[in-house]
Backbone as a printed PyTorch tensor [residue, N CA C, xyz], in Angstrom:
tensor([[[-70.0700, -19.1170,  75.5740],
         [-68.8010, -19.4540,  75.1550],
         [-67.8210, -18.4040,  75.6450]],

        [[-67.4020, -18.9000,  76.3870],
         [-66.1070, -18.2490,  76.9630],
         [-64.5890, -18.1870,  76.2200]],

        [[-64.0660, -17.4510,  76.2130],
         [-63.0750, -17.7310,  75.7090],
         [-61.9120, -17.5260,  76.5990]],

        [[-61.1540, -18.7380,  76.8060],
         [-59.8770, -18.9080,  77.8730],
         [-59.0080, -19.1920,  77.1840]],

        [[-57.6420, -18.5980,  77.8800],
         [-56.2740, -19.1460,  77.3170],
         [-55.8020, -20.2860,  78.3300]],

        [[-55.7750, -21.6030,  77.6020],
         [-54.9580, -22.3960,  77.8310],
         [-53.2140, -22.3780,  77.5480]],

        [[-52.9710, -22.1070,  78.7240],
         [-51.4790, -21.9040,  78.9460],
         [-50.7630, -23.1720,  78.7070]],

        [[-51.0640, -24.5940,  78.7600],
         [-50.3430, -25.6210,  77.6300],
         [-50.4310, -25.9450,  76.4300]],

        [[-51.7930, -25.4040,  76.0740],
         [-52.2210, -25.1260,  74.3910],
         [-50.9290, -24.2720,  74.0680]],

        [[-50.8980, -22.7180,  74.6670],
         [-50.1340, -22.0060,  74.1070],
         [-48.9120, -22.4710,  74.1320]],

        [[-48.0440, -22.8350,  74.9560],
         [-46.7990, -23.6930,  74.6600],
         [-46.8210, -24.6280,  73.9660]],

        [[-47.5480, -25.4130,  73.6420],
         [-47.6130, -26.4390,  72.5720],
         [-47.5180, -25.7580,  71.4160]],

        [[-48.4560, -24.7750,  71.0910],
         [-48.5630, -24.5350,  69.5880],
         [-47.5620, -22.7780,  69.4300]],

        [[-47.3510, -22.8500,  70.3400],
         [-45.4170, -21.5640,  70.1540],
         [-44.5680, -23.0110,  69.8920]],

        [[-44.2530, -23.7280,  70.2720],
         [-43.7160, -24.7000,  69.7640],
         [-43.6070, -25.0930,  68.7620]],

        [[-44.6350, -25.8520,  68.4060],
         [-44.5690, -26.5090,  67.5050],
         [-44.1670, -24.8250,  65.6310]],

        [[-44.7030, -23.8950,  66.4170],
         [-44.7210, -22.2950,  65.3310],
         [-43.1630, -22.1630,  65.2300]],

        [[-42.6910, -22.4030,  66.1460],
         [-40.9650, -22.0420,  66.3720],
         [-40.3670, -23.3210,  65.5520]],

        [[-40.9560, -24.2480,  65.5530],
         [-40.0280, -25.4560,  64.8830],
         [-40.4850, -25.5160,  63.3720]],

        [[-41.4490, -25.1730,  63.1310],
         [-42.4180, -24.6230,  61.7450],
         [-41.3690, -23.5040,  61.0990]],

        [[-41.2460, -22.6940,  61.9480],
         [-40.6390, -21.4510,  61.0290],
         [-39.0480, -22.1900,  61.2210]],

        [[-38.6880, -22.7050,  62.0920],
         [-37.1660, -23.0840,  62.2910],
         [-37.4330, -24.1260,  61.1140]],

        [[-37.7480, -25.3220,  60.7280],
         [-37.8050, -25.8170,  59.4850],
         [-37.8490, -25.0770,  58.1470]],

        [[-39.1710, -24.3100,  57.9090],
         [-38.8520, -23.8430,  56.9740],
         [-37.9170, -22.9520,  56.7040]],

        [[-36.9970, -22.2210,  57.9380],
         [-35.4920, -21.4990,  57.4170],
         [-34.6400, -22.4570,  57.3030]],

        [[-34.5780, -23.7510,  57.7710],
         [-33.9550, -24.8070,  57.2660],
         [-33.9320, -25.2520,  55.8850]],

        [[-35.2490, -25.6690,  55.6330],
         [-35.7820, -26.4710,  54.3150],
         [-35.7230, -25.4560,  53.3390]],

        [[-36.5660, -24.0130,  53.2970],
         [-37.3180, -23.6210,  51.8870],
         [-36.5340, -22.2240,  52.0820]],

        [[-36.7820, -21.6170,  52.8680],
         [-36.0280, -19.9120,  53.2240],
         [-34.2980, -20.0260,  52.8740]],

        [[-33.4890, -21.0510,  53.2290],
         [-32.4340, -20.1860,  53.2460],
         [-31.5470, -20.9100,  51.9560]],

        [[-31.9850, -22.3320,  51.6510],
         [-31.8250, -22.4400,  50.2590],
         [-32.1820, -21.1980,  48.8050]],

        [[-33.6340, -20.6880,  49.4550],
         [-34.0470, -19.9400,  48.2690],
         [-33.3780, -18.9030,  48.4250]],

        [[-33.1080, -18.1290,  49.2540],
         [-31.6880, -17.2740,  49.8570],
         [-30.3900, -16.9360,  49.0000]],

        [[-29.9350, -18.7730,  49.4210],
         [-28.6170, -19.1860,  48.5620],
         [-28.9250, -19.0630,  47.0960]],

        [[-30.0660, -19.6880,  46.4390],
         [-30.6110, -19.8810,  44.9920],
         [-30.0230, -18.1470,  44.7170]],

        [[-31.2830, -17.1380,  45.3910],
         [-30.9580, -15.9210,  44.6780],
         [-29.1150, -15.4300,  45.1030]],

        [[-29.1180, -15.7410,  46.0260],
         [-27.6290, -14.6950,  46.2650],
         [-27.0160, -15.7860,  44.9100]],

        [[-26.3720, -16.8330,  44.5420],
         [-26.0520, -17.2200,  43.2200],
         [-26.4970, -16.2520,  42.3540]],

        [[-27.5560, -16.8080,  41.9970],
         [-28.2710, -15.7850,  40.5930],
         [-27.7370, -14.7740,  40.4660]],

        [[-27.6660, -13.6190,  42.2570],
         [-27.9110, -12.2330,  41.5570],
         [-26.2360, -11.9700,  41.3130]],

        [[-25.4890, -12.8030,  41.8540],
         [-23.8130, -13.3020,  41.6310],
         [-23.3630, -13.1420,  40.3940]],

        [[-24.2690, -14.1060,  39.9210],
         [-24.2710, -14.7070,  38.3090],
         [-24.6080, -13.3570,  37.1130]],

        [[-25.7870, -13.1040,  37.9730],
         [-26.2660, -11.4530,  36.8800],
         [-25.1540, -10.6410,  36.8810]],

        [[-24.2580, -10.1770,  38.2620],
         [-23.5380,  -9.4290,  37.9310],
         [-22.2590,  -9.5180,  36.9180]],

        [[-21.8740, -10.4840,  37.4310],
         [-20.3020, -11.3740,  36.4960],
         [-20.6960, -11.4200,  35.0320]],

        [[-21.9900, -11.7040,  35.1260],
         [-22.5420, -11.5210,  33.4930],
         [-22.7870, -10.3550,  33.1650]],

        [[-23.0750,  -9.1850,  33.8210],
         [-23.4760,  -7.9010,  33.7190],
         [-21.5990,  -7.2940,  33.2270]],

        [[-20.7740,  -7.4130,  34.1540],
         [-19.4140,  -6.8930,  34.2890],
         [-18.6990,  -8.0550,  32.9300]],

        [[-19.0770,  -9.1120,  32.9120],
         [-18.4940,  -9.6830,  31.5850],
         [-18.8060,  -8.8470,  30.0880]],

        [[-20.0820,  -8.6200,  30.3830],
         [-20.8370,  -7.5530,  29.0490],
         [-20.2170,  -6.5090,  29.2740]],

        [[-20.0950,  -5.6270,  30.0860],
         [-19.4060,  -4.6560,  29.9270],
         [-17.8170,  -4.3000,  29.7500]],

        [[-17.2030,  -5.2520,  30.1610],
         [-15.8690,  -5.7740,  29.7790],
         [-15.7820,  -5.8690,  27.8350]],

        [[-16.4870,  -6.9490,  27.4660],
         [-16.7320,  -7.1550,  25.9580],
         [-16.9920,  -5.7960,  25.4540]],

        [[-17.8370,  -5.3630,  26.1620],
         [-18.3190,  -4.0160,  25.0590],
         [-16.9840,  -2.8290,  25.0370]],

        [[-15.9300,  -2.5400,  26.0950],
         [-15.1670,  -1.8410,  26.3600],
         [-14.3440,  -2.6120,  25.0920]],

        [[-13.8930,  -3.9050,  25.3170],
         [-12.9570,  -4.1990,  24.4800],
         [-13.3630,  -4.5050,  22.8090]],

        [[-14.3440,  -4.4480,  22.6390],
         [-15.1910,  -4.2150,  21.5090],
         [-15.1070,  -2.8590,  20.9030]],

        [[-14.8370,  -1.9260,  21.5900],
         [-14.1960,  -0.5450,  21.0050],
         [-12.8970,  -0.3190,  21.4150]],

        [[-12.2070,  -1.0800,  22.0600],
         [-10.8040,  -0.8880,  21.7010],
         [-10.3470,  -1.5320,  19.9930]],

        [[-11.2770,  -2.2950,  20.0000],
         [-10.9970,  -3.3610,  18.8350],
         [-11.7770,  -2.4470,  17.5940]],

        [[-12.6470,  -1.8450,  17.8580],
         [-13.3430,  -0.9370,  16.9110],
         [-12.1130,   0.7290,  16.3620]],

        [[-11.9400,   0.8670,  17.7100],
         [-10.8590,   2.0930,  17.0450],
         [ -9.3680,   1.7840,  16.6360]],

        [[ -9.3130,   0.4720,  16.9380],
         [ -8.2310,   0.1510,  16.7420],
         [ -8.4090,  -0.5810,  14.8890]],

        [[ -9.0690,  -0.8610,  14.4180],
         [ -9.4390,  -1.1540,  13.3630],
         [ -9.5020,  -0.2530,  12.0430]],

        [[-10.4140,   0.7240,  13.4330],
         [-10.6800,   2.8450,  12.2790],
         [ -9.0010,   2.9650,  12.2060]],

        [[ -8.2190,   2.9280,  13.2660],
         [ -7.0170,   3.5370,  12.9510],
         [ -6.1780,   2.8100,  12.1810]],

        [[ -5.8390,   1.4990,  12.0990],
         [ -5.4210,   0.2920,  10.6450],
         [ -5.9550,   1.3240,   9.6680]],

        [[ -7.5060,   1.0000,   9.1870],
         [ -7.7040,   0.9350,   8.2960],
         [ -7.3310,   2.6280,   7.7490]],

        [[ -7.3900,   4.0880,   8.5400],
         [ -6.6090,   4.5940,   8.1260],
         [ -5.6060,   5.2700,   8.0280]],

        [[ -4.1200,   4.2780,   8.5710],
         [ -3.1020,   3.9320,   7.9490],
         [ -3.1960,   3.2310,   6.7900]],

        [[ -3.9880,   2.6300,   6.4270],
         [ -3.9020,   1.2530,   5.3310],
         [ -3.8930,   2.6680,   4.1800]],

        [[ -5.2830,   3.3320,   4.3040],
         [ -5.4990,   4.5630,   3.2200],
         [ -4.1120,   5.3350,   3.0960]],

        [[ -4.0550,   5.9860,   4.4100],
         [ -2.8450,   6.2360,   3.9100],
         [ -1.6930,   6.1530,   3.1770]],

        [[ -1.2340,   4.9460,   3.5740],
         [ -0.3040,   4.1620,   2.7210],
         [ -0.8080,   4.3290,   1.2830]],

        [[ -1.9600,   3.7040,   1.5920],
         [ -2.2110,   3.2320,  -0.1780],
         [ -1.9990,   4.5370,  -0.7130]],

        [[ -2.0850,   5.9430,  -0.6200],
         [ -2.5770,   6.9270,  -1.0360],
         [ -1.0370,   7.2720,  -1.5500]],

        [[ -0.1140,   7.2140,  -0.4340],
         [  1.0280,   7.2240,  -0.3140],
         [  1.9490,   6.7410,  -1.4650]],

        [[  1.7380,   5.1070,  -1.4530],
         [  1.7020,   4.8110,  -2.5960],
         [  1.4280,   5.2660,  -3.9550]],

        [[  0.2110,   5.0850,  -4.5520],
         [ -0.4890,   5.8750,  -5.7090],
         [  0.4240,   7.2510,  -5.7470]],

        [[  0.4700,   8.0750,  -4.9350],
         [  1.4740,   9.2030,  -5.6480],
         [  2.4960,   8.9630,  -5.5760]],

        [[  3.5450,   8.3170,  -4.8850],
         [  4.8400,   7.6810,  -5.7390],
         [  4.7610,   7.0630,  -6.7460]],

        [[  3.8880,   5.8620,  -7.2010],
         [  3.9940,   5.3070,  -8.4050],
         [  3.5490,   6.7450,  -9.6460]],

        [[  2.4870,   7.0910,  -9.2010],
         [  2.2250,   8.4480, -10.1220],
         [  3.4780,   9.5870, -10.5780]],

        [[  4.3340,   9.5460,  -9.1520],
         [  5.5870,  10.0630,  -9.2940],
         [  6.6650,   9.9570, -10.3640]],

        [[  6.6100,   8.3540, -10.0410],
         [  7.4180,   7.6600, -11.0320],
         [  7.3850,   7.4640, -12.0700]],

        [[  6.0150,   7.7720, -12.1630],
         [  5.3780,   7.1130, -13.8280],
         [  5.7550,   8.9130, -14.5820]],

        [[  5.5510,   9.7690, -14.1950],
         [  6.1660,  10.7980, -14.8210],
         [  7.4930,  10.8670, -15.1260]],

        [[  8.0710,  11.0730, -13.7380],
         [  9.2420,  10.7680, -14.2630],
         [  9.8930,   9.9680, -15.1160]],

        [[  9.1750,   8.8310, -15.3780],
         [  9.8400,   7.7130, -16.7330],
         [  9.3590,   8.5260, -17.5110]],

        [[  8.2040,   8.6940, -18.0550],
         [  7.8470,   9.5390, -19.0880],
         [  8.5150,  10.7120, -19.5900]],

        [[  8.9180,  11.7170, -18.6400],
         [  9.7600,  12.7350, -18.5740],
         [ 10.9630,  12.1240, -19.7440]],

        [[ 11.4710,  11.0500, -18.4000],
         [ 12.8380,  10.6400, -18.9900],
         [ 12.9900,  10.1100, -20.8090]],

        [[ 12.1690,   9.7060, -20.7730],
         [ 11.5210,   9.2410, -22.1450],
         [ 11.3200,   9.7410, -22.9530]],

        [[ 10.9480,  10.8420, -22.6650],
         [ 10.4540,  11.7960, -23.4980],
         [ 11.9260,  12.9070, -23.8690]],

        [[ 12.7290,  12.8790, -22.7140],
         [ 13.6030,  13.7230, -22.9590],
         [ 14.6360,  12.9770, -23.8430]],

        [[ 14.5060,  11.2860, -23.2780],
         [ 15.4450,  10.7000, -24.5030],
         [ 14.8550,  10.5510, -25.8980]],

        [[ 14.0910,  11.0620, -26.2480],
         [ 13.1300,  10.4920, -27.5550],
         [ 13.6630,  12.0640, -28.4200]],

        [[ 13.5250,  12.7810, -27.5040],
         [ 14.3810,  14.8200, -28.3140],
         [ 15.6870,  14.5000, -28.3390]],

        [[ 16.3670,  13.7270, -27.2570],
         [ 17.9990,  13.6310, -27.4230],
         [ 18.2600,  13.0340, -28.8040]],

        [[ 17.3790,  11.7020, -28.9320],
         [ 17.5830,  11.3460, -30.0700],
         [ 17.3700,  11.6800, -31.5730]],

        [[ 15.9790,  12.3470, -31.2120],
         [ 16.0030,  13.0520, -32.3560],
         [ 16.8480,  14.2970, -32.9550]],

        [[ 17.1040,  15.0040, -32.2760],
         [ 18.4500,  15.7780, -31.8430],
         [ 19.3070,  15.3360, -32.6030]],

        [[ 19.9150,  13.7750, -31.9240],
         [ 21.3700,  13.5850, -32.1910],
         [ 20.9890,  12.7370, -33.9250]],

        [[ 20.0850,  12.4820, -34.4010],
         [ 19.9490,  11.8700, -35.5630],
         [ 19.9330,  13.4930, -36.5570]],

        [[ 19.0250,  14.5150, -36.2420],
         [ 19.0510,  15.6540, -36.7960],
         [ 20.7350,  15.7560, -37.4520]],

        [[ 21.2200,  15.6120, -35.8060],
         [ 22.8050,  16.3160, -36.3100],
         [ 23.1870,  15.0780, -37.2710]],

        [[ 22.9770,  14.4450, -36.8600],
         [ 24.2450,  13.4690, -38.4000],
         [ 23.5550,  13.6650, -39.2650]],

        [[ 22.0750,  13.8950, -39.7460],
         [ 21.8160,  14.0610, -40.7970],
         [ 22.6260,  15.2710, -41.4110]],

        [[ 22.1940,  16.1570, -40.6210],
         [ 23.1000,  17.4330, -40.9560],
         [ 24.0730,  17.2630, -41.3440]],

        [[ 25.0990,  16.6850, -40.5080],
         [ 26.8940,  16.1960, -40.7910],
         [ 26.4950,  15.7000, -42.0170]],

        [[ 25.8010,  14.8470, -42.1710],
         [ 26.2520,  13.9060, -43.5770],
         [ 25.5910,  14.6250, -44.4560]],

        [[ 24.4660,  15.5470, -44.5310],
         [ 24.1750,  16.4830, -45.9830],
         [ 25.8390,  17.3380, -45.9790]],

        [[ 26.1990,  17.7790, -45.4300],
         [ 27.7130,  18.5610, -45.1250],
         [ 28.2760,  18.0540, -45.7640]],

        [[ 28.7570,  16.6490, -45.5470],
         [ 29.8910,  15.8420, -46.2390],
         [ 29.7450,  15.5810, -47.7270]],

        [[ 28.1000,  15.1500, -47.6540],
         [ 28.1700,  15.4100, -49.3840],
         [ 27.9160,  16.4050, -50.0080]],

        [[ 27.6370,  17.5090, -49.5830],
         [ 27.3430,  18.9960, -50.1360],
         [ 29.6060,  19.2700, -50.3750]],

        [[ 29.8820,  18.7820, -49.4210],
         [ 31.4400,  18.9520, -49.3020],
         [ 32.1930,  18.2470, -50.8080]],

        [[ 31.6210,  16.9410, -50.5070],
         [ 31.9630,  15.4480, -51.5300],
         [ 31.3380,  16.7230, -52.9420]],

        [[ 29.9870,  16.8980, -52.9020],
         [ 29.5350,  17.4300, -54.2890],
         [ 30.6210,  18.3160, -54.9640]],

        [[ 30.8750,  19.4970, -54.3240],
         [ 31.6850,  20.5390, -54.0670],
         [ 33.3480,  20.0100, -55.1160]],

        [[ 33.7030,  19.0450, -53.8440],
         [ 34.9820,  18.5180, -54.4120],
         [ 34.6390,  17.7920, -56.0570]],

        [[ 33.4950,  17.0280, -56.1180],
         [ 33.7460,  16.3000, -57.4940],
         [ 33.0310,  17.4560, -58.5030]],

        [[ 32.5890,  18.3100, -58.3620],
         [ 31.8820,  19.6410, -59.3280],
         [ 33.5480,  20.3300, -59.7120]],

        [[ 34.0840,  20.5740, -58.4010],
         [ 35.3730,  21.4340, -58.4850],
         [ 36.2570,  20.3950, -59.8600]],

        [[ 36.2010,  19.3960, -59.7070],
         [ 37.0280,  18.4430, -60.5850],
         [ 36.5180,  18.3020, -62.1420]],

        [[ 35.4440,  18.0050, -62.2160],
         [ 34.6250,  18.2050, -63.3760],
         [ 34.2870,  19.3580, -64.2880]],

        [[ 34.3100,  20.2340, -63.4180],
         [ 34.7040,  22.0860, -63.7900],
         [ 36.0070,  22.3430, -64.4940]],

        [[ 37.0040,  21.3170, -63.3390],
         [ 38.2890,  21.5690, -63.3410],
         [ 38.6390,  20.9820, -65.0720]],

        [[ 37.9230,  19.6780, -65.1390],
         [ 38.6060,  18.7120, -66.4680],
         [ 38.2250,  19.7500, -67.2750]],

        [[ 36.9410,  20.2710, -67.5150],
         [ 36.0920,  20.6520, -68.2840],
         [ 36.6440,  22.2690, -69.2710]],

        [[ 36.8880,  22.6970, -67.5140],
         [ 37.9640,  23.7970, -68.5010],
         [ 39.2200,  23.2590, -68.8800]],

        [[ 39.6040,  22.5940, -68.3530],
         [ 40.9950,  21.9100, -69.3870],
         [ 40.5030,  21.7320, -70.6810]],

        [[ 39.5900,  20.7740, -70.9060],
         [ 39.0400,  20.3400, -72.3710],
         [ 39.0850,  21.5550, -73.1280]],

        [[ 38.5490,  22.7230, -72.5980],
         [ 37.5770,  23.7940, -73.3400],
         [ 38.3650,  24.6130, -73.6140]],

        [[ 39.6820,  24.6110, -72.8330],
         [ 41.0370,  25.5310, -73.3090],
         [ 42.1530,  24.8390, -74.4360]],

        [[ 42.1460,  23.7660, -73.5730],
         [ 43.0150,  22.6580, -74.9240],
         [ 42.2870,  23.2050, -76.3390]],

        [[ 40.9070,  23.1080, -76.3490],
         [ 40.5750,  23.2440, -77.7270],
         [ 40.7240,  24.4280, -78.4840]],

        [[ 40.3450,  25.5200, -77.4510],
         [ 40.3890,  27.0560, -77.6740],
         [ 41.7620,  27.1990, -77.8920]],

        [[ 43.0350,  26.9900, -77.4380],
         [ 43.9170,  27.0720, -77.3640],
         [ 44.7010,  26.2410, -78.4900]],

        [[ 44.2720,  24.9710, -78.6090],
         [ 44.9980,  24.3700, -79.6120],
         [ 46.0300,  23.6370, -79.1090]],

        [[ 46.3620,  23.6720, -77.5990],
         [ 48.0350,  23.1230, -77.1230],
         [ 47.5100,  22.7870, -75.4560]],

        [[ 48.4670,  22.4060, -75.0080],
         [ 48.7050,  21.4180, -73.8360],
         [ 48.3950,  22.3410, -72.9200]],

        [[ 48.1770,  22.6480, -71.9990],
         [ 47.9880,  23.2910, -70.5430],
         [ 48.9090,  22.6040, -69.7640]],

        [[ 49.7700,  23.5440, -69.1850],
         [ 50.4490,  23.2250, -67.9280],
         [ 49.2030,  22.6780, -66.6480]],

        [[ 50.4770,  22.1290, -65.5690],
         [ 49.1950,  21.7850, -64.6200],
         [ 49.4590,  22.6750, -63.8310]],

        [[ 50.3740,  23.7990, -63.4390],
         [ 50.2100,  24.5890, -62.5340],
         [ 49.2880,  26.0930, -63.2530]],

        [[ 49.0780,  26.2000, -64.8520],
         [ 47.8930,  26.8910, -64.9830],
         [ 46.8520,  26.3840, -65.3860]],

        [[ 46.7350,  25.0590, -65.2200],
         [ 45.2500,  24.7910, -65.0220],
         [ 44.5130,  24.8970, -63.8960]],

        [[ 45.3620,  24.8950, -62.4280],
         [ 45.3250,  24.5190, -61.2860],
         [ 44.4330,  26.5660, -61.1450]],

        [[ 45.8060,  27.3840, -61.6650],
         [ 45.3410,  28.7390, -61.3820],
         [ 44.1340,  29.1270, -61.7490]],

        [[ 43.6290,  28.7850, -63.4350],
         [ 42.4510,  29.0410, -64.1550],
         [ 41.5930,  28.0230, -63.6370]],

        [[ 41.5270,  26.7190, -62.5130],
         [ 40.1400,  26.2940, -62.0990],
         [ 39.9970,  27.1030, -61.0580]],

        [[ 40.7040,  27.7640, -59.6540],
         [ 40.7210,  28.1770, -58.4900],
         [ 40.2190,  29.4920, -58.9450]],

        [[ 40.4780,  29.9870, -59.9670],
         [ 40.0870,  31.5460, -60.6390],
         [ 38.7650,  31.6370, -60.6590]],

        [[ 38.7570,  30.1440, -61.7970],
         [ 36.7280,  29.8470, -62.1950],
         [ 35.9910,  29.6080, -60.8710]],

        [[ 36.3360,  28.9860, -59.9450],
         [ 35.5490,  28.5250, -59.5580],
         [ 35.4160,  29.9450, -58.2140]],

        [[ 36.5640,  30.8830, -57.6540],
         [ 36.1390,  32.0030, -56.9810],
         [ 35.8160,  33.1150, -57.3070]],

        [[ 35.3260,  33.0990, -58.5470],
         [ 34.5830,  33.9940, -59.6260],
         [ 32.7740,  33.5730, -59.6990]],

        [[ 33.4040,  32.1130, -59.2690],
         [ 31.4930,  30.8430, -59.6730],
         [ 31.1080,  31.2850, -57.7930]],

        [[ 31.7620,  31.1590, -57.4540],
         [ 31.3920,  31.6400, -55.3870],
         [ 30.8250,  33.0850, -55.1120]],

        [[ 31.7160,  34.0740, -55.6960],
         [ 31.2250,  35.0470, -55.5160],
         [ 30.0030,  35.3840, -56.5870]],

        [[ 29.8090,  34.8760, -57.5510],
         [ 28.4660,  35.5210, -57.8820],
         [ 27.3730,  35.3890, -58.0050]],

        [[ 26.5860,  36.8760, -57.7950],
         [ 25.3820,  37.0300, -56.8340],
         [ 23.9670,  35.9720, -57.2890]],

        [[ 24.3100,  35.3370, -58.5110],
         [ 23.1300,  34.2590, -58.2710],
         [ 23.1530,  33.0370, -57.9770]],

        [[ 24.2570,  32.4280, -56.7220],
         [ 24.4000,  31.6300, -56.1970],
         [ 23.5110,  31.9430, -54.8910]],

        [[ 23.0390,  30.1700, -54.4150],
         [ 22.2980,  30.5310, -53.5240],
         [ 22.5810,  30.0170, -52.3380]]])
């Protein structure tokens, strides 16, 4: 057994190898080609979409931390003004609650005055009749009214000055 190259064998079957591989870069190679260049297209746009989301996923994250504290803030802000305020009413309240008691003190005061005054005047009068009576009788006769007037103002800054008045 010899082995010879048939030189129309070999052109036949380079042939038919060239139209074999030229088909299948037709048919199966350059579709599957296209298939992956898509895909790996697709992976990326999906790769760069995810990473897009995740970027704006912490813009949206610190932007949320920083709301929420302003929100504290505020609120905090709040709470000690109302706390502010709430003293201060109290304060105020409190300072009108002494004014008043204060200003009721004083009229009480004024008005023990007026009748310690009132007492004063109707004692002075009753003193006054009283020594009239008590001289009329001692006396036996009429009393003028300008020395009755002298002998009550007598009695009664004689009754002031002495020392066991209190």
């Amino acid at each position: 057994m010899e082995l010879s190259i048939n030189p129309g064998l070999l052109a036949v079957m380079s042939c038919l190898f060239l139209a074999g591989t030229f088909l299948l870069w037709k048919i199966f190679w350059k579709p599957l080609v296209n298939i992956m260049e898509t895909r790996e297209n697709k992976i990326r746009s999906d790769i760069t979409a995810a990473e897009e989301a995740r970027v704006k996923m912490e813009q949206i994250r610190d932007e949320y931390s920083s709301k929420m504290k302003e929100i504290e803030r505020k609120a905090t802000e709040i709470i000690a003004e109302a706390t502010r305020l709430a003293k201060e009413r109290a304060e105020k309240l409190e300072s009108n609650a002494q004014e008043e008691i204060l200003r009721h003190k004083e009229m009480a005061l004024a008005e023990l005055e007026r009748e310690r005054v009132a007492a004063i005047a109707s004692l002075r009068s009753e003193v006054g009749d009283l020594a009239l009576t008590v001289a009329r009788t001692v006396l036996k006769r009429e009393v003028k009214a300008e020395d009755h007037k002298r002998f009550v103002d007598d009695f009664l800054a004689n009754v002031e000055r002495s020392p066991d008045r209190n």
